[in-house]
N, C-alpha and C positions, 0 to 999 in steps of 0.2 A: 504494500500500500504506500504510495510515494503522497508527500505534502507538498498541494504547491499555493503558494505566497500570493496573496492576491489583497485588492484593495490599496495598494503601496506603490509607488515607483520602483521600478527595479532595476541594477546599473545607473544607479545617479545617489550622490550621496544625499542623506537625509538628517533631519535633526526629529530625532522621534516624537520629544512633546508637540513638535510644530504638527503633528501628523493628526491631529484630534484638538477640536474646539470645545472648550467650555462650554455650557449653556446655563442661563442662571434656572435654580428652582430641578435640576436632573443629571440622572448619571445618565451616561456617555458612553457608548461601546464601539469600537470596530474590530472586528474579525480578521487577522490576517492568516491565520493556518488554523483548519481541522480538522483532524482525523479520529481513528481509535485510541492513537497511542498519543497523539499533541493536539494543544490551543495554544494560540498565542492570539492574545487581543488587550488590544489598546484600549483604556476608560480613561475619563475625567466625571469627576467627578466637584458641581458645587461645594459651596463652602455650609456644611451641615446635611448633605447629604451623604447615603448611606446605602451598602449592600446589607443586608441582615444577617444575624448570623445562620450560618450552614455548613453541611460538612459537603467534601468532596470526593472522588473516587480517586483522586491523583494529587502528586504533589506540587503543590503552586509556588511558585516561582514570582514573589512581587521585586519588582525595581521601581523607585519612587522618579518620575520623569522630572517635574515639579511640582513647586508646594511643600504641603506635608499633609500626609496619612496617620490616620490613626488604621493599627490592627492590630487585634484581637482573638487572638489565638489561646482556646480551651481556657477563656476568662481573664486573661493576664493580656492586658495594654501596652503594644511599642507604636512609638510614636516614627515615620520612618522620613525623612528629607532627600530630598536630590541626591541621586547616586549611593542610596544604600538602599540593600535589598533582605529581604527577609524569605524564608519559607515556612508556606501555611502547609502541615504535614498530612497524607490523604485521612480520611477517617475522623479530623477531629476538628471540633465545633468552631469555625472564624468567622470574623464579620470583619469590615473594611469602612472605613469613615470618614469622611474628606473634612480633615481639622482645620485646613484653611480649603480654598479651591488645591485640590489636587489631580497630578495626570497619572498614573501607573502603564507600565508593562509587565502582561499575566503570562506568564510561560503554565501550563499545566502539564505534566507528566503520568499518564494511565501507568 
């Protein structure tokens, strides 16, 4: 099963946050890869809004683009800034929460 990369430019360099716009008042998603075994998608998220929490089947892979995130990981709060990234582990309970307006990159791992 091959992934192929779509929604994106490709062969031209990129600045990822530039890749997804804010909207006041919602989260934000774009889908660049999905299959069985990966997701990779782009969010922004306002400042106060929120995914709820949930578990996954795979391991998540967040990178903070811009801003700052709160997450939420099996009840215990990191707060995460530009260029640091955290993993949400599969199986257990995260939520994601845009402390100021934040952008993220979700890599998901089956």
């Amino acid at each position: 099963m091959s992934v192929k990369i779509k929604n994106i430019s490709q062969a031209e360099v990129l600045v990822l946050k530039d890749q997804i716009s804010y909207q006041d008042g919602q989260v934000v998603s774009k889908t660049l890869a999905q299959n069985d075994a990966l997701s990779i998608t782009l969010f922004s998220f306002a400042k106060g809004e929120e995914i709820s929490t949930h578990e996954s089947g795979g391991d998540a892979f967040v990178t903070c683009l811009d801003g700052v995130g709160r997450i939420t990981i099996d009840g215990e709060d990191y707060l995460l800034q530009q260029g640091e990234s955290i993993i949400m582990p599969a199986g257990h309970p995260h939520a994601v929460h845009g402390e100021e307006a934040f952008k993220m990159l979700l890599v998901v791992v089956f």
